[in-house]
C-alpha positions in Angstrom: 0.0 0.0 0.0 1.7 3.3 -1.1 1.6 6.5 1.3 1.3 9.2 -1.4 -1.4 8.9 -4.5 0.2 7.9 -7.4 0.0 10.4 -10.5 -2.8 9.4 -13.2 -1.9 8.9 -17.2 -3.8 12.3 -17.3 -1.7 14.1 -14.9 0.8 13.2 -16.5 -0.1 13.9 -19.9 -1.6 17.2 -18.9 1.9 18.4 -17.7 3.7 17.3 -20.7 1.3 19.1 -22.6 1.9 22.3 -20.5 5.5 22.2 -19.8 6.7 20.6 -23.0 8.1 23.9 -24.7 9.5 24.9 -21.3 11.3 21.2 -21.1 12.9 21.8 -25.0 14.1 25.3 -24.1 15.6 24.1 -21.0 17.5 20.8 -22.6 18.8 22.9 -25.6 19.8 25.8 -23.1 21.9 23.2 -21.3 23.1 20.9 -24.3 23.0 23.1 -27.2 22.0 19.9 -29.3 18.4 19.7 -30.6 19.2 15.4 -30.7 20.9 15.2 -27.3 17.8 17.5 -25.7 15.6 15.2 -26.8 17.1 12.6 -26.1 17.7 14.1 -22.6 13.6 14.8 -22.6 13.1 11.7 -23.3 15.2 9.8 -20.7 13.6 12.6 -18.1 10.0 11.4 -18.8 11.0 7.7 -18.2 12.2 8.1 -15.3 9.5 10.6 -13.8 6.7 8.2 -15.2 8.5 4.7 -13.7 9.0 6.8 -10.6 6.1 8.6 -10.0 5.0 7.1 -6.9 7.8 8.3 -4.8 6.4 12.0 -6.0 4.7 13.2 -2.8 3.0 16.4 -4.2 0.7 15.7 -8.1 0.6 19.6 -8.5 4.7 19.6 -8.2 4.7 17.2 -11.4 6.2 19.8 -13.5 8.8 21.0 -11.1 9.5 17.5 -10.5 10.2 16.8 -14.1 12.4 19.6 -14.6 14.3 18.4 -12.1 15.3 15.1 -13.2 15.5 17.1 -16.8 18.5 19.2 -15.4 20.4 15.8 -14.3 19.9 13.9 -17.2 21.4 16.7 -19.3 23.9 17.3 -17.2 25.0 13.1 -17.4 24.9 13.3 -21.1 27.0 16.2 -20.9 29.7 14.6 -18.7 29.5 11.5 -21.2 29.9 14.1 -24.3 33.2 15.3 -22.2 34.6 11.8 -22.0 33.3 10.9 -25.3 35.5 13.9 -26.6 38.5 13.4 -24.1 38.9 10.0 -25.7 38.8 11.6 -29.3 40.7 14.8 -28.4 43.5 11.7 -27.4 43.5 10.7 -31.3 43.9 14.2 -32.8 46.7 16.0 -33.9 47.5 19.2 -33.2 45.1 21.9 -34.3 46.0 25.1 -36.4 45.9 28.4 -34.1 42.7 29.7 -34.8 41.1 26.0 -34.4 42.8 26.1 -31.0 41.6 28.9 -30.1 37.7 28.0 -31.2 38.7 24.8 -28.7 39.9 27.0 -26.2 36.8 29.1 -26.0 34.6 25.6 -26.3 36.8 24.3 -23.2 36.0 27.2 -21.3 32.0 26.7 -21.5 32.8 22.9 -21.3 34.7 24.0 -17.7 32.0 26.4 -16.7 29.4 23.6 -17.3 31.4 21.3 -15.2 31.4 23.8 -12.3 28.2 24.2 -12.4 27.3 20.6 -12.5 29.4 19.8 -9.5 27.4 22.4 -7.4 24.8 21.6 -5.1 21.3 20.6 -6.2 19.7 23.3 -4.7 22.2 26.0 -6.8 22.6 24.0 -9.7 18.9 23.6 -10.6 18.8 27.5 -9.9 21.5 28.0 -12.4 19.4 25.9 -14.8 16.3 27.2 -14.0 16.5 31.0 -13.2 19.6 31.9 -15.0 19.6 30.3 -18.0 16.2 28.9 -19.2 15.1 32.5 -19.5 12.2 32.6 -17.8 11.3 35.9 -15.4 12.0 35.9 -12.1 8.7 35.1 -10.8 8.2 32.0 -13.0 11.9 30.6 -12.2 10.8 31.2 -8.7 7.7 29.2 -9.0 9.2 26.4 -11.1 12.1 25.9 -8.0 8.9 26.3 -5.3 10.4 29.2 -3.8 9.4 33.2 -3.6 11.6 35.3 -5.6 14.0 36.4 -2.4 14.7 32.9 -1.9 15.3 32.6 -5.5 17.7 35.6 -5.4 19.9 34.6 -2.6 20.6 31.6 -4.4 21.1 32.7 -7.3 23.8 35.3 -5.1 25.2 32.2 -3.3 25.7 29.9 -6.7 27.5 33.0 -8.1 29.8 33.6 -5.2 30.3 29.3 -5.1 31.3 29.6 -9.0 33.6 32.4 -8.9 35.1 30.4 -6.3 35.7 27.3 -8.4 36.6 29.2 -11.8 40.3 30.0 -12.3 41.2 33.6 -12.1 42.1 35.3 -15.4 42.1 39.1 -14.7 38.5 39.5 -16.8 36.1 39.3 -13.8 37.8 41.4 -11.1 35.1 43.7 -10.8 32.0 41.3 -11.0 
């Protein structure tokens, strides 16, 4: 006998219905891959519908979903970078300007890394407020949160990031 009521095919379906473009803008903010966020989507869906009966709150579906969203396309991120660290192994060296296109990709490929290995509580903030595009007051309500709450941790995953990132002189004054 389960404590919590399990979420209904209509629930479900109602959410995905509603959230679907959010979910896409999300993935592709993250992966920058139209195949790997749906693939991401996908995977995301799967696991919220086989594990829907550990959600405690139906009306948090769609938070829920986003949730396991931000992990799964942060895993096939960290799979891309070992997927590539095993090819980058096979290259020669590249021209200047191609290394500098690389450098600028391993930069974003670091940042995502450092935000993947923050907390859940900033990292799904990150995802969420900072880089889905959605206003404040939305972000705040996807994360369950009012928008002060939603501010300090968006102040706290800043301050944990500039921590992390190497110092290079261009973000003194941030």
């Amino acid at each position: 006998m389960s404590l919590f009521t399990p979420i209904t095919v209509e629930q479900f379906e109602k959410m995905l219905h509603e959230q679907l473009p959010f979910l896409r803008r999300m993935s592709m903010r993250i992966l920058r891959n139209a195949q790997d966020a749906d693939d991401a989507i996908q995977n995301a869906l799967v696991k919220g519908w086989t594990r829907r009966f550990f959600l405690r709150t139906p009306e948090r579906l769609g938070s829920w979903i986003s949730r396991i969203l931000v992990n799964e396309c942060y895993n096939l991120l960290r799979k891309r970078k070992r997927d590539r660290t095993d090819c980058m192994e096979e290259l020669p060296d590249l021209p200047t300007q191609e290394q500098a296109a690389h450098d600028d990709t391993a930069e974003l490929s670091q940042m995502e890394a450092e935000i993947a290995s923050l907390p859940e509580i900033y990292r799904q903030t990150v995802q969420i407020a900072l880089l889905s595009g959605l206003d404040a007051t939305t972000a705040a309500r996807k994360l369950g949160v009012n928008t002060n709450a939603l501010y300090q941790r968006i102040h706290t995953a800043k301050q944990l990031l500039r921590k992390k990132m190497p110092h290079d002189g261009r973000n003194e004054n941030q």
